[in-house]
Every structure is written in structure tokens, then in C-alpha cells.
Gaussian input, Z-matrix of N, CA and C with variables (Angstrom, degrees):
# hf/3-21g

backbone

0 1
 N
 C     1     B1
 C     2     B2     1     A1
 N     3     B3     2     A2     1     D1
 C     4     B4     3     A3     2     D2
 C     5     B5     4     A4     3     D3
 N     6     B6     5     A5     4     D4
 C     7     B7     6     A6     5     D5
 C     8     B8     7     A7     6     D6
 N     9     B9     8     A8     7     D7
 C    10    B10     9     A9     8     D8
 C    11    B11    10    A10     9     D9
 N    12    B12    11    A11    10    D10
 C    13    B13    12    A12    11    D11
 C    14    B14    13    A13    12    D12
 N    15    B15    14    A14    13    D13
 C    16    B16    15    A15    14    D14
 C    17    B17    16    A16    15    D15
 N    18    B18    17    A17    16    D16
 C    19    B19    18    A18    17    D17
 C    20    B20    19    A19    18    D18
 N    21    B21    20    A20    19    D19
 C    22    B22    21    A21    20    D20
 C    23    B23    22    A22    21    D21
 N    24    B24    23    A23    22    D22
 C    25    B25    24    A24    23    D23
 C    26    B26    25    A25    24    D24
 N    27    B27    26    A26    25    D25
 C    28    B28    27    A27    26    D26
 C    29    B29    28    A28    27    D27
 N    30    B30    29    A29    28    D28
 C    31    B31    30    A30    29    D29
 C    32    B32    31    A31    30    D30
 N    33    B33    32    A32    31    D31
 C    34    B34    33    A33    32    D32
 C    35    B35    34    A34    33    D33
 N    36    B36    35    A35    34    D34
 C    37    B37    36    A36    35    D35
 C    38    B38    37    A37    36    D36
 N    39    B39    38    A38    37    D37
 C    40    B40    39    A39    38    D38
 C    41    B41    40    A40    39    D39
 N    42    B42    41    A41    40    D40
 C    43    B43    42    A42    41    D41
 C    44    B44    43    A43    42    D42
 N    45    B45    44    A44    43    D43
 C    46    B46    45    A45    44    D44
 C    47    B47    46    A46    45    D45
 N    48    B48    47    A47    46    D46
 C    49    B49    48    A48    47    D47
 C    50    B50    49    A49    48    D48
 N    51    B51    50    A50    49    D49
 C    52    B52    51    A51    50    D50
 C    53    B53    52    A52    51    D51
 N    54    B54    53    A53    52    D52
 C    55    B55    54    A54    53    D53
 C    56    B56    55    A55    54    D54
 N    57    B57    56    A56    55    D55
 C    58    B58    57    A57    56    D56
 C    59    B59    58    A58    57    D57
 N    60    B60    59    A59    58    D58
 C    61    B61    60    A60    59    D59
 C    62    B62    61    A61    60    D60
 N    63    B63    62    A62    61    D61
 C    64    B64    63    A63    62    D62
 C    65    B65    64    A64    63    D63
 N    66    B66    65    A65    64    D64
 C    67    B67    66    A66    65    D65
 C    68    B68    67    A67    66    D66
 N    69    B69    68    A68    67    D67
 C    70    B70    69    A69    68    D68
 C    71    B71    70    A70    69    D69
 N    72    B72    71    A71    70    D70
 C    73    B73    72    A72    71    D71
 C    74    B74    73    A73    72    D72
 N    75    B75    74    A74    73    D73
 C    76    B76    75    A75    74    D74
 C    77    B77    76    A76    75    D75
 N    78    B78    77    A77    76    D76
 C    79    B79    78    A78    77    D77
 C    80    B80    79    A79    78    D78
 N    81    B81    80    A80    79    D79
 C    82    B82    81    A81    80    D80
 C    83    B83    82    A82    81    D81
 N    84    B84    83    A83    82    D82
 C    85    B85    84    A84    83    D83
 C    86    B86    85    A85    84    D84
 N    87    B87    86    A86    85    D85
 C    88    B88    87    A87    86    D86
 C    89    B89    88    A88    87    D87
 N    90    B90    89    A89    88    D88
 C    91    B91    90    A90    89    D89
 C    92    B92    91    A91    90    D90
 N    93    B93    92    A92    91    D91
 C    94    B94    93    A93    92    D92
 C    95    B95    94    A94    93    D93
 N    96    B96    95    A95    94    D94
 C    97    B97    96    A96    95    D95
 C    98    B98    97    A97    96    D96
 N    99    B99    98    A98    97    D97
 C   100   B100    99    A99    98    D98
 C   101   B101   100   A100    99    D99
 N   102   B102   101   A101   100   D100
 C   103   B103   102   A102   101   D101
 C   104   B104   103   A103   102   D102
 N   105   B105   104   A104   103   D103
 C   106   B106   105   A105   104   D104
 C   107   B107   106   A106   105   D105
 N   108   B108   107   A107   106   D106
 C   109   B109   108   A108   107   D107
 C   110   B110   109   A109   108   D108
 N   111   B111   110   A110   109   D109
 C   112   B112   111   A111   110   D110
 C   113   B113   112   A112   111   D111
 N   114   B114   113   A113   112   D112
 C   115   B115   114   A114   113   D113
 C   116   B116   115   A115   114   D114
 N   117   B117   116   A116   115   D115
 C   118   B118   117   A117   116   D116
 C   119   B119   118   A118   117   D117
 N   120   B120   119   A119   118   D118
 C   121   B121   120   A120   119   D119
 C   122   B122   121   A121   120   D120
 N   123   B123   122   A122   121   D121
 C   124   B124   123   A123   122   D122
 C   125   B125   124   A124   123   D123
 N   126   B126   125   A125   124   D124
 C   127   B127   126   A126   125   D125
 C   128   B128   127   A127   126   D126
 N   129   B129   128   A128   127   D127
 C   130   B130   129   A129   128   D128
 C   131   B131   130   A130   129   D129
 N   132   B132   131   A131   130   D130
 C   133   B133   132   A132   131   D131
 C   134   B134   133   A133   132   D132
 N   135   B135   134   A134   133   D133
 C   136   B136   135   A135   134   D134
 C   137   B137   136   A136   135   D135
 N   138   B138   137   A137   136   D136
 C   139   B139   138   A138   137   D137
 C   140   B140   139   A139   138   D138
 N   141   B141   140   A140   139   D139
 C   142   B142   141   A141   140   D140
 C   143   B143   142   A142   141   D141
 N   144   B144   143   A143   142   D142
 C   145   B145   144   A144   143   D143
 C   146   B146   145   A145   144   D144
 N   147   B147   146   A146   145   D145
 C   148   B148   147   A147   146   D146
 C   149   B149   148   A148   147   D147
 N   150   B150   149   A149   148   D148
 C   151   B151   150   A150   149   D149
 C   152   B152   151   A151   150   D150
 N   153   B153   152   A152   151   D151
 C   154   B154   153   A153   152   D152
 C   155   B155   154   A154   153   D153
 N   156   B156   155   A155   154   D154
 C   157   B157   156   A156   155   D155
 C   158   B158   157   A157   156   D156
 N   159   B159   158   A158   157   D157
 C   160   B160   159   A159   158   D158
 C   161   B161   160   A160   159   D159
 N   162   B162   161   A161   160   D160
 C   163   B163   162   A162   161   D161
 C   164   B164   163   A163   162   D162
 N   165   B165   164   A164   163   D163
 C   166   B166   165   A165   164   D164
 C   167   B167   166   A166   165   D165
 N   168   B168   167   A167   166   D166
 C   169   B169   168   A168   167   D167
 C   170   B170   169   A169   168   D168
 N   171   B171   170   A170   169   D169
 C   172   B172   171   A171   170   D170
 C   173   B173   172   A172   171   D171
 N   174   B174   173   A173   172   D172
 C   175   B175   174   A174   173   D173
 C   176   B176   175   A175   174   D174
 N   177   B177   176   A176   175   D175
 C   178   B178   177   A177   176   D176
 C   179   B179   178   A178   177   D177
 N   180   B180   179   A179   178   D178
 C   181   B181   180   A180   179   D179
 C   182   B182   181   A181   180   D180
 N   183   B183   182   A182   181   D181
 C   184   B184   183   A183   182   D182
 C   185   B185   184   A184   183   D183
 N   186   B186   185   A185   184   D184
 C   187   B187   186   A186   185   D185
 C   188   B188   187   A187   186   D186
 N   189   B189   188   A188   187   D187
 C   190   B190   189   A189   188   D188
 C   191   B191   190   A190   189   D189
 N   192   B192   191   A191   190   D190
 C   193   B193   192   A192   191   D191
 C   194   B194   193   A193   192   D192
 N   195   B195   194   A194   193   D193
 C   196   B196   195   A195   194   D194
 C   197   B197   196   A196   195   D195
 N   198   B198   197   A197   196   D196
 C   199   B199   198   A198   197   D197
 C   200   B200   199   A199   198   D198
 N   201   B201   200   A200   199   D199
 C   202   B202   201   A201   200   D200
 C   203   B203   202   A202   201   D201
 N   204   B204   203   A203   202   D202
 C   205   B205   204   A204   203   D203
 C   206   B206   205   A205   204   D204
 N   207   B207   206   A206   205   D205
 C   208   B208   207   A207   206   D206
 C   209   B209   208   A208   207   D207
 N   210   B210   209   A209   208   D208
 C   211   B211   210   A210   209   D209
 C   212   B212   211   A211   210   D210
 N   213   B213   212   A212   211   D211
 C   214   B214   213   A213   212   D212
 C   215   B215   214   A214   213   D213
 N   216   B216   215   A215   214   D214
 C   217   B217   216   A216   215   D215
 C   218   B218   217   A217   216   D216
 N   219   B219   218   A218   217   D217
 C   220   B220   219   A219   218   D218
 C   221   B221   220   A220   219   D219
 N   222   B222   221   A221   220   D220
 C   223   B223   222   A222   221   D221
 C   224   B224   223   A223   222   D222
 N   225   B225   224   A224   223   D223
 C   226   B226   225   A225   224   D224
 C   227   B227   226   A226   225   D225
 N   228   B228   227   A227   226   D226
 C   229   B229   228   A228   227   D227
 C   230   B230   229   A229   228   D228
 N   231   B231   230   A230   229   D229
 C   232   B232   231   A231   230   D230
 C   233   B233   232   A232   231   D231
 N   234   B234   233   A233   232   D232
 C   235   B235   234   A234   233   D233
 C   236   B236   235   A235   234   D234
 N   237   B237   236   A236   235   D235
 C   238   B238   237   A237   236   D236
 C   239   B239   238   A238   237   D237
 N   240   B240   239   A239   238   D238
 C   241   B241   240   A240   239   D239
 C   242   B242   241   A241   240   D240
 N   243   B243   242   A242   241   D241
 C   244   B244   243   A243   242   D242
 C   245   B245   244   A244   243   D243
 N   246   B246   245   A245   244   D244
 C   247   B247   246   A246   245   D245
 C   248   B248   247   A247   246   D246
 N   249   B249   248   A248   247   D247
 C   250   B250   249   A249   248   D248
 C   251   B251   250   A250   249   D249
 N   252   B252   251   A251   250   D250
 C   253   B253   252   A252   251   D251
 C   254   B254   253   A253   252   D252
 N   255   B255   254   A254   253   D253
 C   256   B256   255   A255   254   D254
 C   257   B257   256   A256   255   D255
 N   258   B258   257   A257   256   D256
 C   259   B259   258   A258   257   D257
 C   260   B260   259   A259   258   D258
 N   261   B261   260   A260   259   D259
 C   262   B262   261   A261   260   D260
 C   263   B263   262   A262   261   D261
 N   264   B264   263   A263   262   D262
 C   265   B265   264   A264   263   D263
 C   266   B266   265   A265   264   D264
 N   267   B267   266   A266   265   D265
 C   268   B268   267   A267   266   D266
 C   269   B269   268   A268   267   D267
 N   270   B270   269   A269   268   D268
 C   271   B271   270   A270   269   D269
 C   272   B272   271   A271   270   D270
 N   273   B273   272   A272   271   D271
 C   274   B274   273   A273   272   D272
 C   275   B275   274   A274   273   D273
 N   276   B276   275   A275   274   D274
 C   277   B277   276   A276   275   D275
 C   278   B278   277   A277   276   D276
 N   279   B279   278   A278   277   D277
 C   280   B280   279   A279   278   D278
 C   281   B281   280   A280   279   D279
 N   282   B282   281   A281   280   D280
 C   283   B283   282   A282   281   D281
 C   284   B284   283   A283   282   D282
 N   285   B285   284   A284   283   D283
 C   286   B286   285   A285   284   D284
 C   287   B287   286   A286   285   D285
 N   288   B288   287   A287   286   D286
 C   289   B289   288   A288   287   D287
 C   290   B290   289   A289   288   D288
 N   291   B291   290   A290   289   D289
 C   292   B292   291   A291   290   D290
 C   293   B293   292   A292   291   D291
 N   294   B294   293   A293   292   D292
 C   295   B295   294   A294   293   D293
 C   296   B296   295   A295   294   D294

   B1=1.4506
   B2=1.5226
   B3=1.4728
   B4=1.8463
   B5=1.4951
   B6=1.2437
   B7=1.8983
   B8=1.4220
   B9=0.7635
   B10=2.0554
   B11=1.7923
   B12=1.3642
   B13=1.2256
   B14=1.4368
   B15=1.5400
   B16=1.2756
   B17=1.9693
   B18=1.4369
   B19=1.2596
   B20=1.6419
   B21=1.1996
   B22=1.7330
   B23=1.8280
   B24=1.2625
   B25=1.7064
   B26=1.6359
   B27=1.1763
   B28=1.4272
   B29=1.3351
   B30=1.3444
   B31=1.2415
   B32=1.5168
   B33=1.1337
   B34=1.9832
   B35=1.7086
   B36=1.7231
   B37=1.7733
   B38=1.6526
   B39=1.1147
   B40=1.6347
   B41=2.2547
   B42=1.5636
   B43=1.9346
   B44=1.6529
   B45=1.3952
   B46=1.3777
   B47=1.7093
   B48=1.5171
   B49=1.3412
   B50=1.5191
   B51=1.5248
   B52=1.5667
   B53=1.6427
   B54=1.0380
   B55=1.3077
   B56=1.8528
   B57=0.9386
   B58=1.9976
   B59=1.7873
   B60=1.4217
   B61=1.3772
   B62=1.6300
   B63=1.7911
   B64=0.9913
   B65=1.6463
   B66=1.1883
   B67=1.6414
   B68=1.5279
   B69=1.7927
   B70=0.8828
   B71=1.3072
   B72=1.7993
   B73=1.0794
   B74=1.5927
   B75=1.1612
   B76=1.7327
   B77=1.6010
   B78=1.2879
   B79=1.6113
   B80=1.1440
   B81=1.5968
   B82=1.6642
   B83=1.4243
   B84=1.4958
   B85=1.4501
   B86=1.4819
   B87=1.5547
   B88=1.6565
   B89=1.1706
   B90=1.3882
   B91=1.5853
   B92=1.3806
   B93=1.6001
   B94=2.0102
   B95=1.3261
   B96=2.2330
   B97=1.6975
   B98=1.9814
   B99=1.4820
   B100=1.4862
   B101=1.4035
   B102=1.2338
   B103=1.4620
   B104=1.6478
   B105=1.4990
   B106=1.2311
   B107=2.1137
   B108=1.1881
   B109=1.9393
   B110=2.0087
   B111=1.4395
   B112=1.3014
   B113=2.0464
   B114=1.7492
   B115=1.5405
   B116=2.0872
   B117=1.1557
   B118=1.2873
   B119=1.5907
   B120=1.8925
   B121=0.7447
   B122=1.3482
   B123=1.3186
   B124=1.8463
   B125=1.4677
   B126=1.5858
   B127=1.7048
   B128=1.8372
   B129=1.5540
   B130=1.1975
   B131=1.3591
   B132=1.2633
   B133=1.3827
   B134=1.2091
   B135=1.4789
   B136=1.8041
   B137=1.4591
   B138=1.3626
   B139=1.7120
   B140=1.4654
   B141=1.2347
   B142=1.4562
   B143=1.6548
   B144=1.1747
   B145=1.8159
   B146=1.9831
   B147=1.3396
   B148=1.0949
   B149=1.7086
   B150=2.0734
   B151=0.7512
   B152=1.6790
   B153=1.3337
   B154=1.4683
   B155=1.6759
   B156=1.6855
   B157=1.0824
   B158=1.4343
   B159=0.9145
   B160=1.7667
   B161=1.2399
   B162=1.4419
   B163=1.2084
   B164=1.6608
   B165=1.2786
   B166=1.8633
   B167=1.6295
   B168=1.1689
   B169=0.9703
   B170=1.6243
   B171=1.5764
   B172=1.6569
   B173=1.3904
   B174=1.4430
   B175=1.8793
   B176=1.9798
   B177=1.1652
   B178=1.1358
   B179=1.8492
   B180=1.5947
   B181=1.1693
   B182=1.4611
   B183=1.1766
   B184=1.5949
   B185=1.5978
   B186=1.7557
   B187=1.5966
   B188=1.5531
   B189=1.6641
   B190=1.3611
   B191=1.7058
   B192=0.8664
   B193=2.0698
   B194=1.9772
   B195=1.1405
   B196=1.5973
   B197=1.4189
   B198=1.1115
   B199=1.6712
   B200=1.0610
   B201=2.0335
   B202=1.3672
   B203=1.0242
   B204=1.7170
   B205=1.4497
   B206=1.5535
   B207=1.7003
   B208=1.5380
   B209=1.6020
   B210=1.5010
   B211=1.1012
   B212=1.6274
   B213=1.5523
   B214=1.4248
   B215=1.9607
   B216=1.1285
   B217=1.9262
   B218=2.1835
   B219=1.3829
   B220=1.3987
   B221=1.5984
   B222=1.5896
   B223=1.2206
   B224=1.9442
   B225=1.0892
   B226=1.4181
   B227=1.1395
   B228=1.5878
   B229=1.4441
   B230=1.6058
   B231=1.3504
   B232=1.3094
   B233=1.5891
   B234=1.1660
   B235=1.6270
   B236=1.1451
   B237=1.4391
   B238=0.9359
   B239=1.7023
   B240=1.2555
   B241=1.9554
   B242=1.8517
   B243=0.9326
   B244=1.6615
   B245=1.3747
   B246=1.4922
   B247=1.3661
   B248=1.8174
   B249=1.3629
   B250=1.4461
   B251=1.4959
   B252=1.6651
   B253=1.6135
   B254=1.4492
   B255=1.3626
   B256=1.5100
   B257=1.2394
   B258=1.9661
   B259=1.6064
   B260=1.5074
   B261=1.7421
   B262=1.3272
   B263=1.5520
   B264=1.3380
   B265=1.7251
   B266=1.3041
   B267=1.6065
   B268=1.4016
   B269=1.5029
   B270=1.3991
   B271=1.7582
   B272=1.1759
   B273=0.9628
   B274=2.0980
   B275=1.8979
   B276=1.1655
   B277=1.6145
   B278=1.6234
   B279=1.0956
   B280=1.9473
   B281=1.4533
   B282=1.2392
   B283=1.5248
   B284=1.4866
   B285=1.5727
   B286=1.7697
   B287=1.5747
   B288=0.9955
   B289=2.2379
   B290=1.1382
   B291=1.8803
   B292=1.3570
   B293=0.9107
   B294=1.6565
   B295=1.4383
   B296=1.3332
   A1=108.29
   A2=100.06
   A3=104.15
   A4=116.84
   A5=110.23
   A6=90.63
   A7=118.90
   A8=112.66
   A9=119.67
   A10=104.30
   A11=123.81
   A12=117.67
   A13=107.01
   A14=107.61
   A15=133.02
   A16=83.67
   A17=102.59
   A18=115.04
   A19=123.17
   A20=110.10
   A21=116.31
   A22=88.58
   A23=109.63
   A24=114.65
   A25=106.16
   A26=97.88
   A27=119.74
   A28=107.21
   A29=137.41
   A30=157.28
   A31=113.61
   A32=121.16
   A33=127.29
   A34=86.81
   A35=93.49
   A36=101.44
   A37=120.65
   A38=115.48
   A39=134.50
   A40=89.43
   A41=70.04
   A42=88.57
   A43=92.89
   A44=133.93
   A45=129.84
   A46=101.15
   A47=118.64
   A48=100.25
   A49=91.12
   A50=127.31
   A51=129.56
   A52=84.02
   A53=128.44
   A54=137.20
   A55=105.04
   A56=96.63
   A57=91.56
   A58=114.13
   A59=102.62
   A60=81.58
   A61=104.36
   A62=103.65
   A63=107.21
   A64=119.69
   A65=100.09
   A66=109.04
   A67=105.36
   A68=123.58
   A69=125.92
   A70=128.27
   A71=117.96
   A72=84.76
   A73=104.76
   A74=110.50
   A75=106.60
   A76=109.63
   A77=107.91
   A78=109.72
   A79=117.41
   A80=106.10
   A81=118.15
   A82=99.57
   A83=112.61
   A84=112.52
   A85=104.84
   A86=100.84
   A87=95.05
   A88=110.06
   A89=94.47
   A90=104.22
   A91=116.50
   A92=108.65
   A93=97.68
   A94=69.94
   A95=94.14
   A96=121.59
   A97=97.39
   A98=77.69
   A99=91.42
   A100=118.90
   A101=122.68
   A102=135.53
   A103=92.74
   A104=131.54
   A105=124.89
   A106=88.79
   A107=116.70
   A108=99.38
   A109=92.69
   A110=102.20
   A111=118.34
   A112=86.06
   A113=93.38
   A114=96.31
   A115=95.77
   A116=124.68
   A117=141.39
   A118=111.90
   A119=121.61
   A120=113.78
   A121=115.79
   A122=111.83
   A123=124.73
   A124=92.35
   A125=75.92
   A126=91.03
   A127=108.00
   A128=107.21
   A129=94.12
   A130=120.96
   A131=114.51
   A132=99.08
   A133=136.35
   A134=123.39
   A135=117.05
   A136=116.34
   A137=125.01
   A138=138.77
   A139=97.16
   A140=88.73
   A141=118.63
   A142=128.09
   A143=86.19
   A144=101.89
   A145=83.61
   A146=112.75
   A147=115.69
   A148=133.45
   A149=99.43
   A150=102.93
   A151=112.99
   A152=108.46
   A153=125.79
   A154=111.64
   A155=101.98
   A156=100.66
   A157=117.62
   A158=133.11
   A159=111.51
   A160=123.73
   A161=122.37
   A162=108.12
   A163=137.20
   A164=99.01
   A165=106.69
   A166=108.89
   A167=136.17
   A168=151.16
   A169=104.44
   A170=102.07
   A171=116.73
   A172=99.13
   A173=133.77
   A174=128.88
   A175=90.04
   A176=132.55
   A177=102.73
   A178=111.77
   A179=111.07
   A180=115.30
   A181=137.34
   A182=85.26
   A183=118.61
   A184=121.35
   A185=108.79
   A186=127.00
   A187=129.30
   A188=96.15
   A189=97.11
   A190=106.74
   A191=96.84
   A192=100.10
   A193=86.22
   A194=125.09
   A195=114.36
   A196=108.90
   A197=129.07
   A198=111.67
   A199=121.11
   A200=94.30
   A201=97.27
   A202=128.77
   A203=124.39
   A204=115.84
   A205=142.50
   A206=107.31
   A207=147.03
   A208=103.20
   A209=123.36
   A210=107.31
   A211=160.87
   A212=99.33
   A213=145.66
   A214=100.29
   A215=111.74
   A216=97.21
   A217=91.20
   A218=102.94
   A219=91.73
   A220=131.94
   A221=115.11
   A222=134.40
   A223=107.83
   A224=112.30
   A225=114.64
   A226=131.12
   A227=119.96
   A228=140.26
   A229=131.99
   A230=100.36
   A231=97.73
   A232=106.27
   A233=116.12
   A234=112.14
   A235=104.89
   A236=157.15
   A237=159.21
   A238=111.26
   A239=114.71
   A240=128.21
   A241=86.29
   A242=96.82
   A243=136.26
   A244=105.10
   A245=100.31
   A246=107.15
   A247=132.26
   A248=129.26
   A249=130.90
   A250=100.47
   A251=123.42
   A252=108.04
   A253=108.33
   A254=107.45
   A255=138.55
   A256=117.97
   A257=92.67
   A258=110.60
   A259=103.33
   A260=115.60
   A261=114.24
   A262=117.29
   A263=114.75
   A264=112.15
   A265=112.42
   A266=117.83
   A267=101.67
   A268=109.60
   A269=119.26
   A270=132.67
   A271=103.55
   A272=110.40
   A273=115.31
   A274=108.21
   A275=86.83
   A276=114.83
   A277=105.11
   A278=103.25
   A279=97.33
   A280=100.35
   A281=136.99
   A282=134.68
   A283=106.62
   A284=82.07
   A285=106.83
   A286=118.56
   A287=105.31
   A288=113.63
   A289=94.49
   A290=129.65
   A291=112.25
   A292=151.95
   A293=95.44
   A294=126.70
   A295=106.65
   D1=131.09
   D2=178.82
   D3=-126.52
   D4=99.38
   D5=164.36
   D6=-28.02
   D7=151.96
   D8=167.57
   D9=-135.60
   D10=-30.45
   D11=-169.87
   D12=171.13
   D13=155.84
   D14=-154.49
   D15=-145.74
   D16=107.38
   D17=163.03
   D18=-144.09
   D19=161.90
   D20=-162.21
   D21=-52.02
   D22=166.00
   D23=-172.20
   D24=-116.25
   D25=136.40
   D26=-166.43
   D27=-90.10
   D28=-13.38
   D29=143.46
   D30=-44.09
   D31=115.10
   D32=-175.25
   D33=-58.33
   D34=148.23
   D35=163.43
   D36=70.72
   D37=11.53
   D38=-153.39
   D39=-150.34
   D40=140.31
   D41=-165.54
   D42=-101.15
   D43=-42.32
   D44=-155.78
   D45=-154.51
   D46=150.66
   D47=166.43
   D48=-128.79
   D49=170.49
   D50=-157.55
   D51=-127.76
   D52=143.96
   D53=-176.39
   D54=-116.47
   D55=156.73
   D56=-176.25
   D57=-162.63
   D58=114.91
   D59=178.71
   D60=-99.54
   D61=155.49
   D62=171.74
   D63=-133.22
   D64=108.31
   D65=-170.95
   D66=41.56
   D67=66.63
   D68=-173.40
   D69=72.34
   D70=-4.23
   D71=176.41
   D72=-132.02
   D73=171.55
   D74=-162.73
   D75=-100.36
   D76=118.23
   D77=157.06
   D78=-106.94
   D79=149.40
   D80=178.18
   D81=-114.38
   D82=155.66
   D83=163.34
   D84=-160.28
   D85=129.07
   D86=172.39
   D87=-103.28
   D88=153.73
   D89=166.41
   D90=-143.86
   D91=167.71
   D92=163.65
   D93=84.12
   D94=120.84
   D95=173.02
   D96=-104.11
   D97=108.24
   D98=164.46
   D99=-42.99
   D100=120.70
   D101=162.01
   D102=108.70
   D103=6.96
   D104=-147.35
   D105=-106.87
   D106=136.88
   D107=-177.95
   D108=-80.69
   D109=154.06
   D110=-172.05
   D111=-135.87
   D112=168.41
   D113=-162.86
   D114=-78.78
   D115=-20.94
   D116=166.45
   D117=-46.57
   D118=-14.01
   D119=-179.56
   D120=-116.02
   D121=13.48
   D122=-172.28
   D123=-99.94
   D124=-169.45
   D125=171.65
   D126=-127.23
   D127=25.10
   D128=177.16
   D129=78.35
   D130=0.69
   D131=161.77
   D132=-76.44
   D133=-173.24
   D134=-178.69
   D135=-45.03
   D136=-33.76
   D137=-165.49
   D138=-66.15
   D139=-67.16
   D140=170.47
   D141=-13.59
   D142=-48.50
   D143=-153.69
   D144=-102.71
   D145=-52.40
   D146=169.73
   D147=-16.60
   D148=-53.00
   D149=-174.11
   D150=-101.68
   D151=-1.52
   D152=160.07
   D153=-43.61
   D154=-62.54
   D155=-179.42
   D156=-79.89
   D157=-21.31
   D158=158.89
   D159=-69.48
   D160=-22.88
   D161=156.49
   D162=-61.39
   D163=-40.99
   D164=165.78
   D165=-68.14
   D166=-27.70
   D167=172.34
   D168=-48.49
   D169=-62.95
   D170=-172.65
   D171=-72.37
   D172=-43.85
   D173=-158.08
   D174=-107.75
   D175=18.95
   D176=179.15
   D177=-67.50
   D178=-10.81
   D179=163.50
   D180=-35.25
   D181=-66.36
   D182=165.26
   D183=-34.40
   D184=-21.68
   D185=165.39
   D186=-80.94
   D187=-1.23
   D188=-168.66
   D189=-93.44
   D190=13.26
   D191=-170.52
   D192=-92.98
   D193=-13.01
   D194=-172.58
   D195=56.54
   D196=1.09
   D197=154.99
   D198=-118.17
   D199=134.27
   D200=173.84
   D201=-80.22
   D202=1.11
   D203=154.72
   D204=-28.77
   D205=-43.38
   D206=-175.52
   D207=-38.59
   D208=123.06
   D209=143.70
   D210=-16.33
   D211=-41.39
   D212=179.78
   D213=-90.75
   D214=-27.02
   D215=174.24
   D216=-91.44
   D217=-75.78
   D218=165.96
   D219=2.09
   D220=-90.08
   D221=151.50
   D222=-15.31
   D223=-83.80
   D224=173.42
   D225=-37.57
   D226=-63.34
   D227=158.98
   D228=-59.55
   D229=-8.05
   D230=-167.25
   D231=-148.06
   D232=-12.88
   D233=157.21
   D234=-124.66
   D235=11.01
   D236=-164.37
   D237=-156.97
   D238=23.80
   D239=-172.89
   D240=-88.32
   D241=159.06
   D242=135.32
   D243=15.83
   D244=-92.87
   D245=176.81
   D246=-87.45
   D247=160.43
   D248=-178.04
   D249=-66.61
   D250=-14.50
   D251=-176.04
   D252=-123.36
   D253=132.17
   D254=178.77
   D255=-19.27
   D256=-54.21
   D257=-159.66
   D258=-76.96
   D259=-24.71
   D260=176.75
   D261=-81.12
   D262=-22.43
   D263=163.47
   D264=-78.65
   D265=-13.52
   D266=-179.71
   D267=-76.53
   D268=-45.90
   D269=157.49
   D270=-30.75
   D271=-74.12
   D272=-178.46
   D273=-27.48
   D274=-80.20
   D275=174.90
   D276=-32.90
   D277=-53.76
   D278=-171.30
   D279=-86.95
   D280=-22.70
   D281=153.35
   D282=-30.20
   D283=-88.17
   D284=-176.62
   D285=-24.46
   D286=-41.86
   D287=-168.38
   D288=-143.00
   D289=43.74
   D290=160.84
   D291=-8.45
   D292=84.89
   D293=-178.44
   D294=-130.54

């Protein structure tokens, strides 16, 4: 399984969809509620981070399916990672579950 790309989502109500090939074959998955704030959209401050962690707090559920395909790892890892920028949870993210 390979990431290939992280682009805005063509799907209504959906912020990004993650594209993936897998031994030829292509999965899409959107995730991230349009109009919804994600930690990608702060600046990292105390509020910020605050509400980061209640959110991982609330979806750490969402980790128990073991794929990082899932909407719900996405969501976590990638609007809600580490850092305030995308492109650095997307790095993170393909580290993390080498992809």
C-alpha cells in the first residue's frame, strides 16, 4: 500500500480525499467535515492544542480498525497530527505506516 496524494475532496461535506495505490489498485477515501475547524487550521496555540487533544482523546477509537486507510486514522494523523501543517502530518503519516 502507497499513498500517492492528499487532495481537496470532490465528495460534498468532505475537506480532503487520500488516494492509495494498492498493488495496482486505487483507493480513495475522504475524510475531514467540511466547514468543520481541524488543528491544520490554527496556529498552534494553547486553545489550539487544547482542543487537539480532546479531539484525539474523543476518535482515538477510530484506531482500533488497524487501517490506515480509514477515514478516522486520516482525520487523526493528518488534520489533527503533531504539527499545524498538513504537508508535515502527511510526512509523519507515511513514516508512521510506511506508505
Amino acid at each position: 500500500m502507497k499513498l500517492i496524494k492528499v487532495v481537496k475532496s470532490t465528495k460534498t461535506g468532505k475537506k480532503y480525499m487520500a488516494v492509495f495505490d494498492n498493488n495496482g489498485r486505487t483507493k480513495t477515501t475522504h475524510f475531514g467535515s467540511a466547514g468543520m475547524d481541524d488543528y491544520t487550521l490554527g496556529k498552534g496555540d494553547k486553545d489550539d492544542k487544547e482542543q487537539r487533544e480532546r479531539y484525539r482523546t474523543r476518535h482515538k477509537k477510530d484506531l482500533n480498525t488497524g487501517d490506515p486507510t480509514k477515514a478516522g486514522f486520516l482525520s487523526y494523523y493528518l488534520l489533527w497530527g503533531d504539527s499545524t501543517s498538513l504537508q508535515e502530518n502527511i510526512s509523519a503519516y507515511r513514516r508512521r505506516f510506511n506508505l
